[in-house]
N, C-alpha and C positions, 0 to 999 in steps of 0.2 A: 236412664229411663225413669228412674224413680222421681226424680223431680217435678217430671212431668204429671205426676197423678192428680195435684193439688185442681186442677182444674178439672180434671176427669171426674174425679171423686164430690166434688161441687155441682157441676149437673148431672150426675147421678143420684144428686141427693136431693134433685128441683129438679128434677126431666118434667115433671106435669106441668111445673110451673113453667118452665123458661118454652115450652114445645105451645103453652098457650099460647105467649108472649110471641113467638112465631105466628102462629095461627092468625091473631088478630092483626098484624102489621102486614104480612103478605096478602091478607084479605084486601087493604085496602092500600095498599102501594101500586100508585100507577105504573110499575115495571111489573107488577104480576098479574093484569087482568083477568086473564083467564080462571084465576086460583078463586074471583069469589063467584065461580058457581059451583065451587064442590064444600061440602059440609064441612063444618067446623071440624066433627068427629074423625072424618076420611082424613084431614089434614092433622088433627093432635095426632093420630097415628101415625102419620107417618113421617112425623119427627119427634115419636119417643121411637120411632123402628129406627134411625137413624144416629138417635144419640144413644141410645142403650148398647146399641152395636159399634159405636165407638172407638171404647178403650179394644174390643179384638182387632179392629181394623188396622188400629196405631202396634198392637204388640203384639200379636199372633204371628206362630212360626210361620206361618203361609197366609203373611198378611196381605200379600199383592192380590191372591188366588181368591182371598174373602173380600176383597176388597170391587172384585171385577166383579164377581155374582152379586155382591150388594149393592153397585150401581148401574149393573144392566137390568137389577128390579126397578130397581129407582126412576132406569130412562121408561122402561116397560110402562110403569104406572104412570109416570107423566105424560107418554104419548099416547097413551088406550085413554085416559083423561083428557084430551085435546090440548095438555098444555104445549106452547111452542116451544122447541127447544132453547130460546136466549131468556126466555121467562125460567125453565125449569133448571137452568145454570143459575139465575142471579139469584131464587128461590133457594136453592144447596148454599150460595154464598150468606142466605140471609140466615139458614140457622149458622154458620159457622159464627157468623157477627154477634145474634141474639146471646152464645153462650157468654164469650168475653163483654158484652154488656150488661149482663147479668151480674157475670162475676165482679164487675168495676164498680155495677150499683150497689152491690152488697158490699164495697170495700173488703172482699174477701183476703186480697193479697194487700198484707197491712207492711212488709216491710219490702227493702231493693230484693233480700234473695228470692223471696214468695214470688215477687213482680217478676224477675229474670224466669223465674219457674215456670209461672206463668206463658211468659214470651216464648221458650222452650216449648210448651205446650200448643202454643195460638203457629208456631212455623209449623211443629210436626203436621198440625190438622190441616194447614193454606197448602203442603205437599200432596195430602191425600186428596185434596178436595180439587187442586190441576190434576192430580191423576184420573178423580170423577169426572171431571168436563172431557176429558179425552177419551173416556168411558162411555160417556151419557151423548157425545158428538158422533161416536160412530155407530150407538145403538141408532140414532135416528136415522144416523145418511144410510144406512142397510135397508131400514124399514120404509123412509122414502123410496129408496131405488126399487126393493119392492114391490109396493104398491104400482108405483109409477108404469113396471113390468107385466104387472098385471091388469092393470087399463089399456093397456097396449094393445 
């Protein structure tokens, strides 16, 4: 697991930066309409909540358990936000991207072991981040069915 830090430890060292860089690309990516009526502010935060909290989600002993409460926040605020939930998935996909082009623009990982490091690091996250969409897929179908139950 230690391999994997090179990456972690890189945007944690640029979370304002690279959660900007987020901010300003979801704002205007026609796959995330809905994202530019909420604040820049409401959006920096809520992908420094997201990359800060991280590295526990990758290595905490009870990382599945931190893993489900930090993405039924996740679907919570995206759906009390109006986002649709294929926006609020391709949105979790965009900061996963942002980090690794970050890390690529800064030529952070200068030789193959860094790079493999790296890759190590970009699978762990693409696991956690199928496990969010299966997360974040059934906070909404609850809260649709829900609502749905209560117009009824």
């Amino acid at each position: 697991m230690v391999e994997s830090m090179k990456l972690l430890d890189v945007l944690e060292a640029n979370i304002d930066e690279i959660a900007g860089y987020w901010t300003a690309d979801v704002k205007k990516n026609k796959r995330t309409v809905h994202y530019q009526q909420i604040s820049d502010d409401k959006l920096v935060l809520q992908a420094i909540k997201f990359y800060s909290q991280l590295r526990n989600l990758l290595f905490a002993p009870n990382r599945l358990d931190k893993a489900q409460e930090f993405f039924m926040h996740y679907a919570r605020t995206c759906y009390e936000n109006g986002i649709p939930l294929h926006e609020s998935i391709y949105a979790l996909n965009m900061m996963r991207r942002h980090m690794w082009l970050y890390a690529e623009f800064q030529a952070i990982f200068i030789n193959a072991i860094e790079h493999n490091q790296a890759i190590d690091s970009v699978m762990r996250i693409m696991l956690l981040i199928d496990y969010a969409v299966y997360e974040i897929t059934l906070y909404y179908k609850d809260r649709i069915r829900l609502e749905a139950k209560q117009n009824s």
